[in-house]
N, C-alpha and C positions, 0 to 999 in steps of 0.2 A: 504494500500500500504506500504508495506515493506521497504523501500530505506537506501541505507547508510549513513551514515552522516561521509565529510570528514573531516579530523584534519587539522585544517592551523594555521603555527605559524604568518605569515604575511598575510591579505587579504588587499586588493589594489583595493577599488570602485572608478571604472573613469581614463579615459586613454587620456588624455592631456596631456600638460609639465609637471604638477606636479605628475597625476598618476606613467607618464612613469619614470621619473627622479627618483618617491620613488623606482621604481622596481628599478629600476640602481645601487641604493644605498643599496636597502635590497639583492638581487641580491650576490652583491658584499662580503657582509656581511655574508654569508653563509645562509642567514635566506628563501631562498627558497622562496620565494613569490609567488601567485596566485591573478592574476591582472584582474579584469573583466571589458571590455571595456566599456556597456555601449550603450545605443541606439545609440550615435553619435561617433563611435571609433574615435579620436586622436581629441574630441572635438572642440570649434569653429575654431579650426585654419583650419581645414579640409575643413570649408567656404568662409576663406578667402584665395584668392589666392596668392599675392605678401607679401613676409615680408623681410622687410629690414632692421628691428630693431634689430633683434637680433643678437648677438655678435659671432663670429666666424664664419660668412657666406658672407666676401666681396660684393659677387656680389648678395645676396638678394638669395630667396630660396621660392618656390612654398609652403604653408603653409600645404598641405597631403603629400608633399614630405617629409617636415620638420619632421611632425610626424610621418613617415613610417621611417624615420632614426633614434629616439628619442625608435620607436619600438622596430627596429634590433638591437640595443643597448643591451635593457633589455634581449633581448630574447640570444642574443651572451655570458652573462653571469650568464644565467640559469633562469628567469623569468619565470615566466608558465603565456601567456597571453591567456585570451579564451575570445570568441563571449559571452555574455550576460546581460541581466540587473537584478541587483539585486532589488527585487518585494519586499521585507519585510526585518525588523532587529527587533531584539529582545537584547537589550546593558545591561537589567536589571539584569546577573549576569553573570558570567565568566565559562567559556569560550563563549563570543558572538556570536551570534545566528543568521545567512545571509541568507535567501531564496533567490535562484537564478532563476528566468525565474518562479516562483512559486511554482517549484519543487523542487529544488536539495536543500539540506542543510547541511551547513558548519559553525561549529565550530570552530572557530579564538580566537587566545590568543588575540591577533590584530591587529584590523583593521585601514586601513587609507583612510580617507576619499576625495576622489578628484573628485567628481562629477561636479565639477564648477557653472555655471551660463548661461542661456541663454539671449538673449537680447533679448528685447519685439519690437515688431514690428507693424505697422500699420494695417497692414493683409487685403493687395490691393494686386490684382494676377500680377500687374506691377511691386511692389515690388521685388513679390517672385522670377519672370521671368528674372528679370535682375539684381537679387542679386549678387555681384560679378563684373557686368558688368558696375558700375556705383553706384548701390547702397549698400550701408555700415553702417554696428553701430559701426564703431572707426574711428573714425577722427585722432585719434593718428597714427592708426595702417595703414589708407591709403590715408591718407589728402595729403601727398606727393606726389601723382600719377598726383593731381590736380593743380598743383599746376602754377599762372599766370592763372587760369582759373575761370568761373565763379560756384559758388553750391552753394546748399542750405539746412540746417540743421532742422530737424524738434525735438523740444522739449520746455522745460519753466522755468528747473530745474538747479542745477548749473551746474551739468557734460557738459548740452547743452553749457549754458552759456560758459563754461570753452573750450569747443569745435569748438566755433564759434569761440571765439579771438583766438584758434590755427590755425583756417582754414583762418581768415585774414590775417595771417601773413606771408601765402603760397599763399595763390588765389585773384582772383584778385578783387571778391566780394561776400560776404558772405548773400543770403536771409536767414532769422531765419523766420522758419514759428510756428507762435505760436496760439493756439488755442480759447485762450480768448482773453479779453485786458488788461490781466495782467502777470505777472511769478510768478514762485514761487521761484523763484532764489533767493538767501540773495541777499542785496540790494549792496553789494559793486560788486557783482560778475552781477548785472544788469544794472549797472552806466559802468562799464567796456565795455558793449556790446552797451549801447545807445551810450558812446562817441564815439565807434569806427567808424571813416565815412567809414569803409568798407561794414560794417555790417548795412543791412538793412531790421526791424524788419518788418512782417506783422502780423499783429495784426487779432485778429478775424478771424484766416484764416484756412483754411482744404484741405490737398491735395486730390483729386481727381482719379489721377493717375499721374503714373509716365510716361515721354513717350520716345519712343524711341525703334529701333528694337534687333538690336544687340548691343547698349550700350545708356547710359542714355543720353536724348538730353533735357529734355525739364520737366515743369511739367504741370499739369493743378488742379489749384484750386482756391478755395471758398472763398471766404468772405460770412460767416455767417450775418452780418449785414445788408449789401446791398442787397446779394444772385448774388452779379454777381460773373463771372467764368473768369478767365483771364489765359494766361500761363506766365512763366517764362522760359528765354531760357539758361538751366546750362547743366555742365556736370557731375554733380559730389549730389549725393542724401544721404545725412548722417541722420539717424534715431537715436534720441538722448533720449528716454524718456523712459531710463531704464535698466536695467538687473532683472532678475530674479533668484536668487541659487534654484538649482537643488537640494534641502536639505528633499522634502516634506517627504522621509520616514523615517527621523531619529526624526522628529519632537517631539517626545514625548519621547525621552531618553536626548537629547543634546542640550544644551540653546543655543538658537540663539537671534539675535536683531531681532528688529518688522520687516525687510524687509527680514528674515528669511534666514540671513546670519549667520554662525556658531563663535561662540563667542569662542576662544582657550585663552588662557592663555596668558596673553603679556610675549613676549619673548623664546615665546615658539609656539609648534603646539597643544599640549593637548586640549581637551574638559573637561569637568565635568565629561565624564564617565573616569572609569579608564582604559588607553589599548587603548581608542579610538580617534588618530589623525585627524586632517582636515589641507587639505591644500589646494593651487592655490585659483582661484575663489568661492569657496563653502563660502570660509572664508576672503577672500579680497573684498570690493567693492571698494578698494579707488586706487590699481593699475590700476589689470585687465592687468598685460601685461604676455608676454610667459616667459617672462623671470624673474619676478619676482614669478609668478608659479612655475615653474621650481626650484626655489631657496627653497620655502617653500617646495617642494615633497624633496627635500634633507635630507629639515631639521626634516619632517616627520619620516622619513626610519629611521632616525638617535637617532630620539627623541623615535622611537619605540625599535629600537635594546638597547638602553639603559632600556629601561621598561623591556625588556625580562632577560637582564643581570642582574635587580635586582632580578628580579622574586626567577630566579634560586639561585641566592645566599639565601635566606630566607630560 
């Protein structure tokens, strides 16, 4: 099979706040960008529906509305964004080497990386069904909705931890469903959540499902120990035990940490390859918000148009 292979001086994997905001900035920069969305175009926000957090939006803003705006942006100042997922990379020599949908191949001076991260989930079909409608993996991002109300957190780790004393400080009771009878939370961030008397831990416990029809009412679960079944009566379902970066095909060009988050240069966006940036969640686990994405895809664009201007000058 014959095909072309196209020339890109900016390629743009991942189309969230950072993806969109590097096109904005590469865009702008003259440097012509080619942005490819990605399985989940304008990533988790696309799942979540209310966002209140971020800056310049008064009255809060539908989170695919947010990124359909974040879109027409890029595309109002020349962005080429297209439907797909890139299937393969090749970083080991220059110009970088991007299989797209498995077929199409593009040569990048380069590329930036904003693939994100997804959050792990329990994988109950009450989860899936009422995601949005009650149940949620950022307490940050929609503890506020709950808020004078009763939920309950499930994880063991600090983020949990860290999550729960945010949601007692909004609601009016906090269950922590935890799976053994212990955490793994460092021990200052677990004395935090036993003293709090909002927060009340179940130890040994497993959700069952989630209940409720058209929004989250209720759950039903386990104690492993006893094997009885009990429910709990909340409105509000936060699933705390993790995220995952979306990094798995760059794995063997780009040094990541063990949780296979992309490791960039402090103070910078750079990787170890040369040409190739990471921003948003690919390479943040410790934000994770739209707006601190957003701020790295800046800094990406920025960090790239500089690479390019040495290029040339050599």
């Amino acid at each position: 099979m014959n095909q072309e292979i196209e020339k890109v001086k900016v390629l743009i994997i991942g189309s969230g706040p950072a993806g969109y905001t590097a096109a904005i900035y590469a865009s702008r920069a003259g440097l012509k960008p080619i942005l490819y969305t990605g399985g989940q175009p304008g990533g988790q926000l696309t799942i979540t529906t209310d966002v209140e957090n971020y800056p310049g939006y008064p009255d809060g803003i539908m989170g695919p509305e947010m990124m359909e705006d974040f879109r027409k942006q890029a595309e109002r100042f020349g962005a080429d964004i297209r439907y797909g997922v890139v299937t393969q990379v090749d970083f080991s020599a220059n110009p970088h080497v991007v299989i797209v949908d498995d077929q199409k191949t593009i040569h990048a001076e380069t590329v930036i990386i904003s693939t994100g991260a997804s959050a792990k989930w329990l994988g109950l079909e009450s989860e899936n069904r009422l995601n949005g409608k009650g149940v949620s993996a950022c307490a940050v991002c929609d503890g506020f909705f709950f808020r004078g109300q009763d939920v309950a957190i499930v994880g063991a780790g600090d983020t949990a931890c860290e999550e729960a004393s945010y949601l007692a400080n909004i609601c009016s009771k906090v269950y922590m469903i935890v799976r053994r009878d212990e955490m793994r939370a460092s021990q200052i961030m677990q004395k935090r959540v036993l003293n709090n008397p909002k927060i009340e831990v179940l130890w040994n416990t497993e959700t069952q499902e989630i209940l409720g029809d058209e929004e989250v009412n209720g759950a039903k679960i386990l104690n492993t120990k006893t094997g009885e079944i009990s429910e709990i009566k909340i409105s509000g379902f936060f699933v705390a035990i993790g995220h995952q970066p979306n990094t798995e095909i760059f794995k063997n060009f780009i040094t990541m940490d063990e949780a296979g988050y992309i490791k960039t240069i402090p103070g910078s966006t750079r990787t170890n390859v040369e040409g190739v940036f990471a921003c948003g969640d690919a390479q943040d686990h410790v934000y994770r918000q739209a707006v601190t994405a957003a701020g790295t895809g800046c800094m990406a664009a920025l960090d790239a148009e500089r690479y390019l201007a040495a290029q040339e000058n050599h």
